[in-house]
N, C-alpha and C positions, 0 to 999 in steps of 0.2 A: 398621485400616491406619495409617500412618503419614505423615505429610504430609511430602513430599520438600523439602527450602530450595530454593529455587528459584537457580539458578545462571546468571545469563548472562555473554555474553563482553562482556567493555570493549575496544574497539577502542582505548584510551588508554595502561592497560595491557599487552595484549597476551595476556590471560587474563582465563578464565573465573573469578566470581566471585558469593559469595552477596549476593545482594539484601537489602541492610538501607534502609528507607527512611529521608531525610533526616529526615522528619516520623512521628512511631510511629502506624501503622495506616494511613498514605497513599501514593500514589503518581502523581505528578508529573510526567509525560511532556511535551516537545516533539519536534514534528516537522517536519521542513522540507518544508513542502507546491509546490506548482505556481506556474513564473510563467505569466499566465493570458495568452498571446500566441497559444498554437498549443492542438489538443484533445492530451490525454497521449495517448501511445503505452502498448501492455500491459507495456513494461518501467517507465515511471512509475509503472504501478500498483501493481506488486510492493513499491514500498515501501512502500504505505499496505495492501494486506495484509496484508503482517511486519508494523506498526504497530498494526496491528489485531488480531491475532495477541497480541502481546506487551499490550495491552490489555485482550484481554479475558483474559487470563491472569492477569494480576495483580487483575482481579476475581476468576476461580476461589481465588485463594489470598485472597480475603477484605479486599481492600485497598481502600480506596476512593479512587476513581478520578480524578486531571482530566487530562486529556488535552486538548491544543492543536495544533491546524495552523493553520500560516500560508497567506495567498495572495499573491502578490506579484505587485501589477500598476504595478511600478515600481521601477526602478534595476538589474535584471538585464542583464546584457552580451550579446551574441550567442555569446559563448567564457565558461564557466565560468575559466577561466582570468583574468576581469576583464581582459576587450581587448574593441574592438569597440563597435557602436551598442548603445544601449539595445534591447532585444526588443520590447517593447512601443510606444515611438517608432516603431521600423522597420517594424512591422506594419501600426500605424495611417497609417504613411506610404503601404505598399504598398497598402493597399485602398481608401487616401481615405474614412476613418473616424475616427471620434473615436478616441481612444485612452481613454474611460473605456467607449464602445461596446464596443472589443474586447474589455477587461477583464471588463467583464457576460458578453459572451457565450459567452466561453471556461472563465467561470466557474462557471459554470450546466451548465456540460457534461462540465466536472469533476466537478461535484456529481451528475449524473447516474451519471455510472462507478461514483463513488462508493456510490451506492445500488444500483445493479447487481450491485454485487460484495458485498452485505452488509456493506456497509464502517459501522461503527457512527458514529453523530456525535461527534464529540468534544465536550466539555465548552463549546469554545470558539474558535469562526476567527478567525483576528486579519489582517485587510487593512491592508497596508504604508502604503497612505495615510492612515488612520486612526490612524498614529501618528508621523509626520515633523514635529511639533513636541517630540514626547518621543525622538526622533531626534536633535532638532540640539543639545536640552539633553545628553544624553549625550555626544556629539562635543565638548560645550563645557566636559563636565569632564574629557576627557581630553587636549583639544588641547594645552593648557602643557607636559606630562611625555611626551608620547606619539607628536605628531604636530609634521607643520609645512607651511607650504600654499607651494603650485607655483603657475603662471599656468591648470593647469589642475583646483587644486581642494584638498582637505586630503587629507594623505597618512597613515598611519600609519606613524610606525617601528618594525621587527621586531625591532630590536638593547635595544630600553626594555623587555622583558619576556622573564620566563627560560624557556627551554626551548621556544621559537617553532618549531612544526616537528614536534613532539616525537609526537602523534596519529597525520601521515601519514609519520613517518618518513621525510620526504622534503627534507631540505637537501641538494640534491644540484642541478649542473647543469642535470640536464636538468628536474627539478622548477622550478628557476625561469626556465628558458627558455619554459614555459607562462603564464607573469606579462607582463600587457602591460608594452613598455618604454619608457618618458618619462623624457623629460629631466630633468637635476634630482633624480632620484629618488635616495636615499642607499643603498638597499640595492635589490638585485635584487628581492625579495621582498615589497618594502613593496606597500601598497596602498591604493586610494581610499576616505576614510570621506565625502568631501561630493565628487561633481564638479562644478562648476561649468560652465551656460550657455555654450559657446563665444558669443565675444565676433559681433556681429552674426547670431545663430540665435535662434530661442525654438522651446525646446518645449512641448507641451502638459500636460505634468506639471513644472513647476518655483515651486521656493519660497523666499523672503528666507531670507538665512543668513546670520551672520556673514562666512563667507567669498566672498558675491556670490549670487547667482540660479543655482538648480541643483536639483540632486538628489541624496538620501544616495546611497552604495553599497550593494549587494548586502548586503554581510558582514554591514553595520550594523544592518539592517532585522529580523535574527535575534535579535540583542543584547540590542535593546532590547525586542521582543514578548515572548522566553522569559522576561527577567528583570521585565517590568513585572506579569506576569500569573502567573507562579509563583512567584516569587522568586531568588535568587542563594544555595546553589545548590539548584537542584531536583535530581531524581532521573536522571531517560532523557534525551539527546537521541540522538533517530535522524534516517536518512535513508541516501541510497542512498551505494555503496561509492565513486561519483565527488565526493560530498562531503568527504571523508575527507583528498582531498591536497590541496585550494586553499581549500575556503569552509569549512570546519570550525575548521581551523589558525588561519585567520585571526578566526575568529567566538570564540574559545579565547581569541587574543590582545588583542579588544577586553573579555573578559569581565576577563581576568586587570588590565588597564590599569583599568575600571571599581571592580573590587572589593579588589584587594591587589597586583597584580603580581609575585606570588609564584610560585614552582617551581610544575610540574605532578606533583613526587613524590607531593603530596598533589592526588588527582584534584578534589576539590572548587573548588579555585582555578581550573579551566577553566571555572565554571559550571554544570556539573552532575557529578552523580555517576560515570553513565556514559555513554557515548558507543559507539553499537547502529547496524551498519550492516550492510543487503541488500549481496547481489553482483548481478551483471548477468543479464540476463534475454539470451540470446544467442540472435540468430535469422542463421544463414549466409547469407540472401539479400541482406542489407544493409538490411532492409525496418522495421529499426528506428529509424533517422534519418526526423526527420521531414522532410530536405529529401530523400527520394525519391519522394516523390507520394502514392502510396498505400500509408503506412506502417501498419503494424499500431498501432491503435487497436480498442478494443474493439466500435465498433459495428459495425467489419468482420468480427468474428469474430461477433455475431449475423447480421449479412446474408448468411454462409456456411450457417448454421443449427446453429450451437453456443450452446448455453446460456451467459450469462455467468459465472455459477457451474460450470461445468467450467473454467476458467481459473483459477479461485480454486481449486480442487481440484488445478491442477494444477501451481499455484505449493504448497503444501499439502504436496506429494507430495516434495520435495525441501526440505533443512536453509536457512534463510533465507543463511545465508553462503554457500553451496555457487553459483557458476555454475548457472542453468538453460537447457539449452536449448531453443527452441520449436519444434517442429512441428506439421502439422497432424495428421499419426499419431497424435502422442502427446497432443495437445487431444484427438481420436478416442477412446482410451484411457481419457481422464481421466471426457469424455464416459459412459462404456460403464459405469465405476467409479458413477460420480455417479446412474444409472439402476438398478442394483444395490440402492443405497443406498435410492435411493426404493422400490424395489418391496418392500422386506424393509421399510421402516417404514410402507407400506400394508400389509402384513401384519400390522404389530403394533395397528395403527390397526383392523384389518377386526376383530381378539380384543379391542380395548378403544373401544369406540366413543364413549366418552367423550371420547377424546382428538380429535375428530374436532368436535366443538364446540367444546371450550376452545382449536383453532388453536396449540397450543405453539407459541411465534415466539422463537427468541434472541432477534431484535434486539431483543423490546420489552423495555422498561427492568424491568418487573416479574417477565420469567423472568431478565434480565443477574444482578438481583440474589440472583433465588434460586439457579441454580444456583449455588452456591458449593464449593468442596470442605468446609468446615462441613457444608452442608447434607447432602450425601451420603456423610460419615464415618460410623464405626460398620459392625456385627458381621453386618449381615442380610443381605449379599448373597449369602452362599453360595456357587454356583459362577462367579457372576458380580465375585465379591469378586478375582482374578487379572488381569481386566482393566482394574477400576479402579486398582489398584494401578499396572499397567505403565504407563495414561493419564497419570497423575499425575506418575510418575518421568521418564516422558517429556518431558511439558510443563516441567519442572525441570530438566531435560537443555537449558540453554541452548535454549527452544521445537524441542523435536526432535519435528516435525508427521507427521513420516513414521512415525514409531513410533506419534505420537500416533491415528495415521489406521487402525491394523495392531489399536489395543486396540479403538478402534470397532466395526471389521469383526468380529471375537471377541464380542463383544458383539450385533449383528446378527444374527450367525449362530449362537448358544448354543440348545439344542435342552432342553427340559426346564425351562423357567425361569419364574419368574411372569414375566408379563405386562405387570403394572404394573410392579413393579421392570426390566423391560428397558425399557418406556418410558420412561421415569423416566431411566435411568441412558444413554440415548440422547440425552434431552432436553437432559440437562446436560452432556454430553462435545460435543452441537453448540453447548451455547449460547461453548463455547472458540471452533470453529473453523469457528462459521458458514456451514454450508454450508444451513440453513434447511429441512432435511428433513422435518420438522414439516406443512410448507405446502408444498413443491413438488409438483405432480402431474407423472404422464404427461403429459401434455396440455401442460404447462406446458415438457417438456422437450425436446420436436418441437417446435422451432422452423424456422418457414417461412423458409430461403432468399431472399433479394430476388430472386435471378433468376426463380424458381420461376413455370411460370404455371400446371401446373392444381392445381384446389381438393381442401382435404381431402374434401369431400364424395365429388369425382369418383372420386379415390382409395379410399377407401372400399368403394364401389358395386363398383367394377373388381374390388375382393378379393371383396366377396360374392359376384360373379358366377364367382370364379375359385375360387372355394370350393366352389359347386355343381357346377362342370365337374367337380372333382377329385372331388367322391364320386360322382358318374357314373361315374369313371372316362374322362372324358374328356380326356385331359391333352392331345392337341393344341390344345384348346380351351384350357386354363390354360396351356400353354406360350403361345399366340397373347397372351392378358391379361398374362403376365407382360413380353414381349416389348414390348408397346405400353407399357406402363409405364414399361419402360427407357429406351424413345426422349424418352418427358416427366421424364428424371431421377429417377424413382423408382426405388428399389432394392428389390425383394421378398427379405423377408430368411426365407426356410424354413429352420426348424431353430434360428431362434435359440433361443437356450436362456432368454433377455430375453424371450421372446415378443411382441416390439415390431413384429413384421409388417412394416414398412416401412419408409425414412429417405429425403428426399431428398437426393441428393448433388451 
């Protein structure tokens, strides 16, 4: 086979393009992770999917890896648009909490999702607090050429650096009618690298600066993690497609002011090589903001009784740039796919019983690294040698997960094959796109419902006993158990072709 160049899209450019690392043999990622105020909703998560996605990808093609998220539990606005109370401030205000309390605990809960989704750890988490003295030094070598301070803090100007804009394609009216507006301000578009303490306030996160008692900005707090921990420029920065038109641009323009000031004709000058961004994760009920209550967040879609991992499948199922959007149908769907999957690699499991002790797990570091596309090149796969090829060209296809998901299934379902080589070549097409099939059971994928009140047990017993009526021949009898079932939420599923018997609904 032939190893496809991997090709992703540069949202900087405006095209797709091949991956040459800055550094030969490595690859470099940042990613703009969560400010820890509120728990993510399932369209937060989508980016550290795609992230993860494109991570472990760049291990298949043999690259070694460091990959960085940030947490930001300081200096974020209420409006992405830099307007507005700090988020973390405000929160901590509204619950009469510390604001390093909230930070913890919203952090923690992220990192949960996180491992929920088989979301791999990255190399390295960089918390915004943890670095606001190598903040303000930054801000202090570009304040002379770059910036100039207001009464309510240092501003950046967007006119000292060329091609400001240039990422979200958005110099445009109504693009900086999104930009808070203060007085003072030289261009529409500038924005806050230090805000400073309103005069008679204090808040609970602020620090000595040059330019008074305060707090960096949003933008800053990027600048300084990517370039202190990868260096200037590294390889990827991603994040979601709402970064693209305010916190990118500007994150672009502190990089450019830091390192040369120079055009963005040559992408390296913005700080990294390329700049890789999700679309939106669209749900029509409005249930994706988290100020509607009970917004979709992932532990809602367990307390439904959806596996977290059909959500990741089913982000999976669609191109990372493409709009997705959610229902619960199509989680159902994704569901229904993900159950598929397991039951064909407990088939491959029940013919190789081996694999059944040694637990193949993507996530651990010792199959990340074997599965390689290295490792699985060469002549022997025979009729299975088509789908690897398609996986491959796919994942190189700017992460085209949906194709990538299509050579799986071919692979799954191939009838006449060794054994080993289909586990084998399972093993390492999940350890891309992590859906951990190795180790999920049935068992594992019936998940109970929060409302739910009777036990699997009872459930159980109900079928056996409705299993006896039917070879009696007694079906008003198994109609009656199917019936009483229905009113406890359970669904008698006859005929599935899953042979899953039951679901609560």
């Amino acid at each position: 086979m032939t190893d496809t160049p991997l090709k992703l899209f540069n949202s900087l450019t405006r095209q797709a393009e091949v991956f040459e690392p800055v550094h030969a043999g490595e690859a470099r990622i940042y990613t703009c992770g969560p400010t820890v105020y509120n728990y993510p909703h399932i369209g937060n998560m989508r980016a550290y999917v795609f992230a993860d996605v494109l991570g472990r990808t760049l291990t298949w093609k043999g690259l070694k890896l460091t990959h960085v998220i940030n947490i930001t539990d300081v200096g974020h606005l209420t409006d992405d648009a830099d307007a507005g109370e700090d988020k973390m401030e405000k929160m901590a205000a509204e619950r009469a909490q510390s604001i390093w309390d909230i930070a913890e605990h919203y952090k923690q809960a992220y990192w949960a999702d996180v491992k929920a989704l088989n979301i791999r750890q990255p190399a390295q988490w960089t918390v915004a607090t943890d670095y606001v003295p190598q903040m303000i030094e930054f801000a202090k070598g570009i304040a002379d050429r770059h910036c100039y301070e207001l009464d309510s803090g240092l501003y950046f100007d967007v006119s000292t650096v060329a091609d400001y804009g240039r990422l979200a394609r958005a110099q445009t009216e109504e693009g900086e009618g999104r930009i808070e507006a203060v007085e003072g301000k030289r261009n529409a578009a500038d924005f806050a690298i230090w805000r400073k303490t309103p005069a008679g306030e204090t808040r609970q996160m602020e620090w000595d600066s040059p330019w008074g008692k305060g707090a960096p900005g949003w933008h800053l707090e990027c600048s300084v993690m990517s370039g202190a921990v990868l260096g200037f420029p590294f390889d990827i920065h991603t994040g979601g497609i709402d970064h693209r038109e305010i916190h990118h641009p500007n994150e672009i323009a502190q990089n450019q002011a830091h390192c040369c000031t120079n055009g963005l004709d040559d992408p390296r000058n913005s700080g990294a090589r390329i700049w890789m961004h999700n679309n939106f994760l669209v749900e029509r009920s409005g249930k994706m903001s988290k100020s509607s209550g009970e917004f979709l967040r992932l532990q809602l879609l367990i307390d439904k009784g959806y596996h977290p991992l059909a959500y990741r499948l089913m982000c999976l199922q669609a191109h990372y740039r493409s709009e997705l959007e959610f229902s619960w149908e199509g989680l159902g769907a994704a569901l229904t796919r993900l159950k598929r999957m397991v039951m064909a690699v407990e088939q491959i499991k029940a013919r190789h019983a081996e694999l059944v002790s040694a637990s193949i797990e993507p996530q651990a570091p010792v199959i990340a690294e074997k599965w390689t596309l290295k490792q699985v090149q060469g002549d022997h796969w025979g009729k299975l040698q088509p789908a690897l090829d398609k996986f491959d060209a796919a994942l190189a296809d700017d992460l085209n997960t949906a194709v990538a998901l299509t050579a799986l299934d071919d692979v799954l379902s191939a009838k006449k094959v060794d054994p080993t080589q289909k586990a084998e070549l399972v093993a390492a097409m999940d350890a891309v796109l992590g859906l951990n099939l190795f180790s999920l059971t049935r068992a594992d994928l019936r998940i109970r419902p929060k409302a739910a009140t009777i036990t699997e047990a009872d459930i159980e017993a109900a079928l056996a006993r409705r299993r006896e009526a039917r070879a009696a021949k007694d079906f008003a009898a198994s109609d009656a158990i199917r019936d009483e079932l229905a009113v406890q939420g359970v669904e008698v599923m006859d005929g599935d072709p899953l042979g899953w018997e039951w679901k609560l609904g």
